[in-house]
N, C-alpha and C positions, 0 to 999 in steps of 0.2 A: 518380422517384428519391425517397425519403425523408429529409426536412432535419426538423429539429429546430426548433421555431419559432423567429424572428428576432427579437429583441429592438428593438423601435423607440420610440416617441417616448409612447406613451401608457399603456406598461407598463415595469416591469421585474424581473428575477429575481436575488432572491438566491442565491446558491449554496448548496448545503443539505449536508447531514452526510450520511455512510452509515457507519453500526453495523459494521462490518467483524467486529471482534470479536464482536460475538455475533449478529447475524442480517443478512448482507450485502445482503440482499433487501429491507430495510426500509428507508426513506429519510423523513426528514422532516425541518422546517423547510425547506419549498419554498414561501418565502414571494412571493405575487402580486399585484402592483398592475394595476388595469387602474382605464379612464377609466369615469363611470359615467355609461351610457347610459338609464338608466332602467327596464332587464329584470332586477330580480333572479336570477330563473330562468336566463337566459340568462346574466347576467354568469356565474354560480357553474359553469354548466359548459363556460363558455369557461375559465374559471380551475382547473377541473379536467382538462380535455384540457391543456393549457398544462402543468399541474404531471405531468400523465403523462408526457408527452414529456422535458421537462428531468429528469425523475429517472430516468426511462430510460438517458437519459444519461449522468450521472452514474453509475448504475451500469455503464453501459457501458465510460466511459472505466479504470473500476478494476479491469474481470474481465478487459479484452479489451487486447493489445498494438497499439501503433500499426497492422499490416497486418492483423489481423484487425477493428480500429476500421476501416481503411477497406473493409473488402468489407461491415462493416453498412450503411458509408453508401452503398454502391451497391446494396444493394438495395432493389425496386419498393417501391410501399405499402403496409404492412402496419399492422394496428390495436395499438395497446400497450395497449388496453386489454383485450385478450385478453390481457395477462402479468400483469392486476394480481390479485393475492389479494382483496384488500379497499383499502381510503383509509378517510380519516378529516378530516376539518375540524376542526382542533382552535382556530381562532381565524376570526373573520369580522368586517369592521369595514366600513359605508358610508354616505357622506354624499352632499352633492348634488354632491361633483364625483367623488370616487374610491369605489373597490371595492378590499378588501383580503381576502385568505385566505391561512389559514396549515394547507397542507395535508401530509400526512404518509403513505405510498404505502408498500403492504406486497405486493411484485411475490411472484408463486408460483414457488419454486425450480426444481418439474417443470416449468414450463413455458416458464420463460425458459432451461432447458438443452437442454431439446428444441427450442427456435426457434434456440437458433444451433448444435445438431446438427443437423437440418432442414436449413442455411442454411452447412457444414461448416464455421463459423467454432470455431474453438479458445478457451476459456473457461479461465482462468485463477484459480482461487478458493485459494489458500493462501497464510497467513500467517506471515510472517518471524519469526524470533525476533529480540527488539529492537537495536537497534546501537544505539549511543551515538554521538551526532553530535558533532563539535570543531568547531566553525565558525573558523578564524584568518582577520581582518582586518588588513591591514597597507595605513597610511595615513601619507603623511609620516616615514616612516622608522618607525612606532610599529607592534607588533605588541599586536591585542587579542584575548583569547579570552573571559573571564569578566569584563573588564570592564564599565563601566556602558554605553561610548560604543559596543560591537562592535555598531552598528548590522547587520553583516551577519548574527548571530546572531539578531537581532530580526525582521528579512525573511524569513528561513528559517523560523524558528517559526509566524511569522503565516498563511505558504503552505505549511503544514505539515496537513494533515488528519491527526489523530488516530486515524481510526477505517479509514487507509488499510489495505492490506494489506501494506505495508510498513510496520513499526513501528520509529519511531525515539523514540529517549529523547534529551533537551535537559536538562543537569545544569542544575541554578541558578547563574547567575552574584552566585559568592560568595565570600568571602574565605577559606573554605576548600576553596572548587574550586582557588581561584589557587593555595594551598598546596600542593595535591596534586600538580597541572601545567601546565606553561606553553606556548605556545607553540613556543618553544625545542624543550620534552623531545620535540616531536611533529614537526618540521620536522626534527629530528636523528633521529628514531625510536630514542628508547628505549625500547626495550620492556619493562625494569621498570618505569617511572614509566608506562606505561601499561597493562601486567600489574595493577599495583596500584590503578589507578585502577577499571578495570572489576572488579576484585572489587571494591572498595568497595560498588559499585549492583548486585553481583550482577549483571555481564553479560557474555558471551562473544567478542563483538565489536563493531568502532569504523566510524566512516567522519569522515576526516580532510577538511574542505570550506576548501580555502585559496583567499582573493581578494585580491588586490593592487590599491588603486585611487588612479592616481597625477592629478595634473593638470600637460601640458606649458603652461606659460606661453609657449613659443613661439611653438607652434601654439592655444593658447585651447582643448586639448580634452582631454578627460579619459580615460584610458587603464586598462586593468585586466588582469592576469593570472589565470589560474584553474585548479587543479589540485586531484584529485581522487583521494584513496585507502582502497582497504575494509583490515580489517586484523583478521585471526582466525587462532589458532596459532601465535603470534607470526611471523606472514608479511603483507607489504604486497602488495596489488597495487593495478595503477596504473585508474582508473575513468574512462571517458570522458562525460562528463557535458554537455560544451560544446561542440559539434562546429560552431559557427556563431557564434566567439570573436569574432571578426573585426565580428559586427553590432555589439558591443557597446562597441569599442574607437573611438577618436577620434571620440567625440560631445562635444555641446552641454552634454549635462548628466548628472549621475552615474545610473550603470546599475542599483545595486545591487539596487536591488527587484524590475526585471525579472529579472537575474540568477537571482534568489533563486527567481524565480516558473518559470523554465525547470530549473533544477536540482533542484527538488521533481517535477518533473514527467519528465525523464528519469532520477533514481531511480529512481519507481514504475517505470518502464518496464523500468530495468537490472532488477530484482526481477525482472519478468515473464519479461525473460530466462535468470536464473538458470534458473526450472523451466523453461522451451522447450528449455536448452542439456542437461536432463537425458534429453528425451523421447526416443525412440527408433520413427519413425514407421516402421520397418521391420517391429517387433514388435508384434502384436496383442495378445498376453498375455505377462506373467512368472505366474512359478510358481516360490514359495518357502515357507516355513513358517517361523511365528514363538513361541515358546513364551514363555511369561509364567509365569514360576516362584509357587505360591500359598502362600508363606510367611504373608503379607499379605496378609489379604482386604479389607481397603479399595484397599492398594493393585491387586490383582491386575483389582478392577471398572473401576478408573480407567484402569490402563492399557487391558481390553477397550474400552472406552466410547472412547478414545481413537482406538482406532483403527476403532472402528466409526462415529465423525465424518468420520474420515477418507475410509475406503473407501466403495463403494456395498456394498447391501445383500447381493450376490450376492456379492461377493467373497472374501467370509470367513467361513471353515468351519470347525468344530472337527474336529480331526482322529483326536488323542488326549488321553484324560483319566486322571491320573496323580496320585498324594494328592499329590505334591510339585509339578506344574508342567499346565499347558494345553496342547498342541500346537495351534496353528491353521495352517488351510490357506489360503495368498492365492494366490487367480486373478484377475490384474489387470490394468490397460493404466501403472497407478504401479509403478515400476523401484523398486529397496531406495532407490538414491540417491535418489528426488526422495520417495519414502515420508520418509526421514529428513529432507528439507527442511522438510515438511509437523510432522514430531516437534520440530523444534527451538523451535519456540515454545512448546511445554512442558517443556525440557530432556532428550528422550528423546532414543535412538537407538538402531538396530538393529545389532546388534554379530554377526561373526560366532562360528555355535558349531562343532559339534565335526566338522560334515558341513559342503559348502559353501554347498548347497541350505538351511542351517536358522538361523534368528536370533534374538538374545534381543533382548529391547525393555527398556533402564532406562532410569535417571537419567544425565547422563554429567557 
């Protein structure tokens, strides 16, 4: 079975960043302490298999959803070093007791897609368009959002990776966020006081993160509610984010940063569901056409480019060329809907046109 190395008593690992936005496949600061035995040599590439593996991982847990996460860990032994592009040591420090590396792993796209094609695990690579997070704390009857004390706003940010592929925005807690919106406007769902807040930061949609954390003096334990809502088109839906509410209720002592640290992580995951709920494992291909009007030639390269990020290289054909507009032809296993999933993080989308089969790609 293939485990990930075990973190014990004489090293241990930071967790490292992955570039999401602009090269998913790159990972660094995968910083390594081991005890120093005396083997330069040796040390350096037990500290680089070590940093293979953990960044492996990490990128694993971000492309792959939980059931597809477990059928990697049951597969036999296999080398990760056969998935690396190239590494890099960009820092290396040793004395007479420790070994330190700061190494940085740039995995080959072909071939970490073919190993879990290969291994029929489903891969997950598109990124959200940003949501604007609310974090409401309510403590002692006192509800916080932008204040200073919304410790639950602070735990979320901290377990928050940035460069996830779920993209979330955290406004500043400030005195003209308070102004904007409170609590209230958001537990009432007004939807102008939050219409206007997300244009302010130019954004499309919210996700509303409400925790209640009380302490019963009777019992000596500390108690928490938790509810969870996305919210785009002026429509709420309800997010289940906490299905194991119950671990975190009537303890010893306050939950919140656990909390914080499970609900970053079953986001990423509701994400991955988004595009899974779009897939259609019935259909091996769609077949549509996208025409890109060329009024704009700067814009008309950005939109091609865009969607040549998008798609793989076969999929997309010019079909007809027109002094007003492009026709392109996609043959694909990506449906229009999870295509436009994929467009929202650059404010595009595929609108239909004049046939049912044909669609324009703008701004929206």
């Amino acid at each position: 079975m293939f485990k990930f190395t075990s973190i014990i008593f004489i090293f241990f690992i930071n967790v490292a960043n992955c570039f999401a936005n602009e090269d998913i496949y790159f990972i660094e600061n995968n910083e390594i302490f081991l005890e120093n035995s005396g083997n330069v040599l040796q040390l350096r590439e037990n500290a680089k298999k070590i940093s293979f593996e953990n960044a492996f991982y990490i990128l694993s847990r971000k492309i792959l959803d939980p059931e597809n996460y477990r059928k990697l860990e049951s597969l036999s032994d296999f080398e990760i070093v056969n998935l690396v592009k190239d590494y890099q040591i960009q820092s290396e420090k040793i004395n007479e007791v420790n070994y330190f590396a700061d190494i940085s792993i740039n995995f080959s796209e072909e071939k970490v897609k073919d190993f879990f094609l290969k291994n029929r695990i489903k891969v997950n690579i598109l990124i959200s368009e940003e949501y604007i997070i609310f974090p409401i704390f309510k403590k002692f009857n006192t509800l916080y959002l932008w204040e200073k004390d919304n410790y639950w706003y602070d735990y979320l940010f901290q377990e928050y990776d940035n460069q996830s592929l779920l993209r979330l925005y955290f406004p500043e807690k400030s005195h003209l966020s308070k102004f904007k919106i409170s609590p209230s406007n958001l537990i009432e769902e007004n939807i102008k006081k939050i219409d206007d807040f997300l244009d302010f930061y130019k954004k499309k949609k919210a996700i509303i993160l409400y925790l209640e954390e009380n302490f019963n003096k009777n019992r000596n334990k500390f108690q928490l509610r938790f509810s969870a809502k996305s919210y785009k088109n002026k429509k709420f839906s309800e997010i289940n984010l906490l299905k194991n509410e119950s671990t975190f209720n009537n303890t010893d002592s306050s939950q919140i940063e656990l909390v914080a640290k499970q609900v970053i992580l079953n986001l990423e995951n509701w994400w991955k569901s988004q595009i899974d709920n779009l897939e259609n494992e019935d259909k091996d291909f769609y077949d549509y056409d996208i025409v890109i009007k060329s009024e704009n030639l700067k814009k008309s390269l950005f939109l091609e480019n865009t969607l040549k990020e998008i798609l793989n290289d076969n999929d997309l054909s010019i079909k007809e060329i027109n002094p007003n507009f492009v026709v392109y032809k996609v043959l694909s296993r990506l449906s229009v809907e999870r295509l436009n999933l994929a467009l929202e993080q650059k404010n595009l989308k595929l609108q239909n046109g004049k046939d049912e089969n044909l669609f324009i790609i703008d701004y929206y």
